[in-house]
ZADO-1210 file (C-alpha; in nm, 4 decimals, padded with zeros to 6 digits):
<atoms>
<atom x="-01.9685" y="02.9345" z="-05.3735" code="UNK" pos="1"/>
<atom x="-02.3298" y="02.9589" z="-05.2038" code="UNK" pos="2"/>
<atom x="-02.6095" y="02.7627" z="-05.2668" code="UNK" pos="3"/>
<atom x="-02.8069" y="02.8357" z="-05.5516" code="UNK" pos="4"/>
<atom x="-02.4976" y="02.9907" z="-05.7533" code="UNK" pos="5"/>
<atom x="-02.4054" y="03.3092" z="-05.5436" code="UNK" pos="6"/>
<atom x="-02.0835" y="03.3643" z="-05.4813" code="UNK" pos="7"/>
<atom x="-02.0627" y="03.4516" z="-05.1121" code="UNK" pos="8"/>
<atom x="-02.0134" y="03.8289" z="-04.9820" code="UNK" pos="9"/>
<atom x="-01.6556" y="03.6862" z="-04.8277" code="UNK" pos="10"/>
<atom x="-01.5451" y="03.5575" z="-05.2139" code="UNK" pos="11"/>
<atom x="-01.6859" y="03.8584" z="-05.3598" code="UNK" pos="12"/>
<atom x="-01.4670" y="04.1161" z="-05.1647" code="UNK" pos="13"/>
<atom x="-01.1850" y="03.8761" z="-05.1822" code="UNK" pos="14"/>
<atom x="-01.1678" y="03.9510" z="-05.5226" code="UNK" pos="15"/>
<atom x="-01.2519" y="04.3303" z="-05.5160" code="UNK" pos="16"/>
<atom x="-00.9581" y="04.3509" z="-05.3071" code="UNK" pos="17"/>
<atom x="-00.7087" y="04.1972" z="-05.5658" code="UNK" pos="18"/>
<atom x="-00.8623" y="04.3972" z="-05.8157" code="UNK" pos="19"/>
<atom x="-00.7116" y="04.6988" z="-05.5637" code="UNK" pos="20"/>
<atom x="-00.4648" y="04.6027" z="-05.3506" code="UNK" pos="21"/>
<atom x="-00.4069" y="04.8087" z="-05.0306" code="UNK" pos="22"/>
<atom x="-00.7461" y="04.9528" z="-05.0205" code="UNK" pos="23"/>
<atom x="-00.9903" y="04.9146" z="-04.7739" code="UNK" pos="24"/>
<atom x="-01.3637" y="04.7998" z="-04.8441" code="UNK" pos="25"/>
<atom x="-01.6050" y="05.0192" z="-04.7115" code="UNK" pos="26"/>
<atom x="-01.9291" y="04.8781" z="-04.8200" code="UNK" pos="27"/>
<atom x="-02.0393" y="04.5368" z="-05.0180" code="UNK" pos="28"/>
<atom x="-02.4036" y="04.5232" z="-05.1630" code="UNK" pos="29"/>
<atom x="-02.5393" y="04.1869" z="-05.3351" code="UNK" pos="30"/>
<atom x="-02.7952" y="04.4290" z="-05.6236" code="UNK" pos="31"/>
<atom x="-02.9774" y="04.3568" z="-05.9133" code="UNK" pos="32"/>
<atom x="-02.8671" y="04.4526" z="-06.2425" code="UNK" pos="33"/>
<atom x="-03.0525" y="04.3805" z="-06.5809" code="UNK" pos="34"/>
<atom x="-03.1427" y="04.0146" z="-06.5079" code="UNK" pos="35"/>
<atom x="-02.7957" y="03.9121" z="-06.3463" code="UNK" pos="36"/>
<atom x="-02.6937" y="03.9621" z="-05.9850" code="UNK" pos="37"/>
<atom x="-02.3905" y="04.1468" z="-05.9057" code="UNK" pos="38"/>
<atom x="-02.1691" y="04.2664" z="-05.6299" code="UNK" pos="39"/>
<atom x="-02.0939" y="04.6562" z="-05.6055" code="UNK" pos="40"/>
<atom x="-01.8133" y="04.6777" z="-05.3786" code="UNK" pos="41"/>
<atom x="-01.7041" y="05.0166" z="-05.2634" code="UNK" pos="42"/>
<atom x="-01.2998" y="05.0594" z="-05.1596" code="UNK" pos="43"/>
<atom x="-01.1207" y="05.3706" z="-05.0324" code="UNK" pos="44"/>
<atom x="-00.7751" y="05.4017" z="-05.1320" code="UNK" pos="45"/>
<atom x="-00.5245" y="05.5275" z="-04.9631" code="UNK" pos="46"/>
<atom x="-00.4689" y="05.8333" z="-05.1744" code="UNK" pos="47"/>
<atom x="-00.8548" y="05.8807" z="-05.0932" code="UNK" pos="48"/>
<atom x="-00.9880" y="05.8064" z="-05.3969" code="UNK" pos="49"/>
<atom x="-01.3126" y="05.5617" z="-05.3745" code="UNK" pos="50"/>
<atom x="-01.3072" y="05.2906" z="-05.6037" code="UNK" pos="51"/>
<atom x="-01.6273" y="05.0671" z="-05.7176" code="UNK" pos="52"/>
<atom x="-01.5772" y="04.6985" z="-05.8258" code="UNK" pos="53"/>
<atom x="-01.8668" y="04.5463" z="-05.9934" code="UNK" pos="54"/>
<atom x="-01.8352" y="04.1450" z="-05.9702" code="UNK" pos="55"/>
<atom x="-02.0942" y="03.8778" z="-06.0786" code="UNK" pos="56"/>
<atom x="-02.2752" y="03.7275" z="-05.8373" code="UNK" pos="57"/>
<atom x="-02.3106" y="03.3872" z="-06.0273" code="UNK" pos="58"/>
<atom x="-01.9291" y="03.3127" z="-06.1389" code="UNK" pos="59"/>
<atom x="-01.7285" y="03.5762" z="-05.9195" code="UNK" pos="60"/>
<atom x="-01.5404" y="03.7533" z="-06.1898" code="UNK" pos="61"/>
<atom x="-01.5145" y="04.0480" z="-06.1984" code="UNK" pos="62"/>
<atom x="-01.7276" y="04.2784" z="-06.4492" code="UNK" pos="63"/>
<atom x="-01.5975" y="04.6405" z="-06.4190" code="UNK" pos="64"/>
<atom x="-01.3538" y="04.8017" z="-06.1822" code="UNK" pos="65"/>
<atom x="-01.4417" y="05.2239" z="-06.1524" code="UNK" pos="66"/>
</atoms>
C-alpha cells in the first residue's frame, strides 16, 4: 500500500486481474466516487467482451466486477 492509504495502481490491477483471469487490462483510472476513491479498471477478454472492475482505493478489495 501507498502512502496516505492508496493502494497502488500495480496492487489495484493485480487484483482486477484475478477477478478475470486471462484478460488483458487496457486502462486503470484512480476516480472519485461518492466520498471514497476507487479504481475502475477496464479488461478485454479474450472472447472480446470488455470487462470493468471497480476496486477501493483505500483497502484494495474489490467493490463490483461488470
Amino acid at each position: 500500500m501507498a502512502s496516505k492509504g492508496v493502494v497502488t495502481p500495480a496492487s489495484a490491477v493485480m487484483t482486477a486481474r484475478r477477478q478475470v483471469p486471462g484478460a488483458d487490462v487496457v486502462r486503470a483510472s484512480l476516480c472519485r466516487n461518492s466520498d471514497a476513491l476507487v479504481y475502475v479498471i477496464m479488461a478485454l477478454q479474450k472472447d472480446g467482451r470488455i470487462v470493468q472492475v471497480m476496486i477501493d482505493g483505500s483497502s484494495g478489495r474489490v467493490r463490483s466486477v461488470k
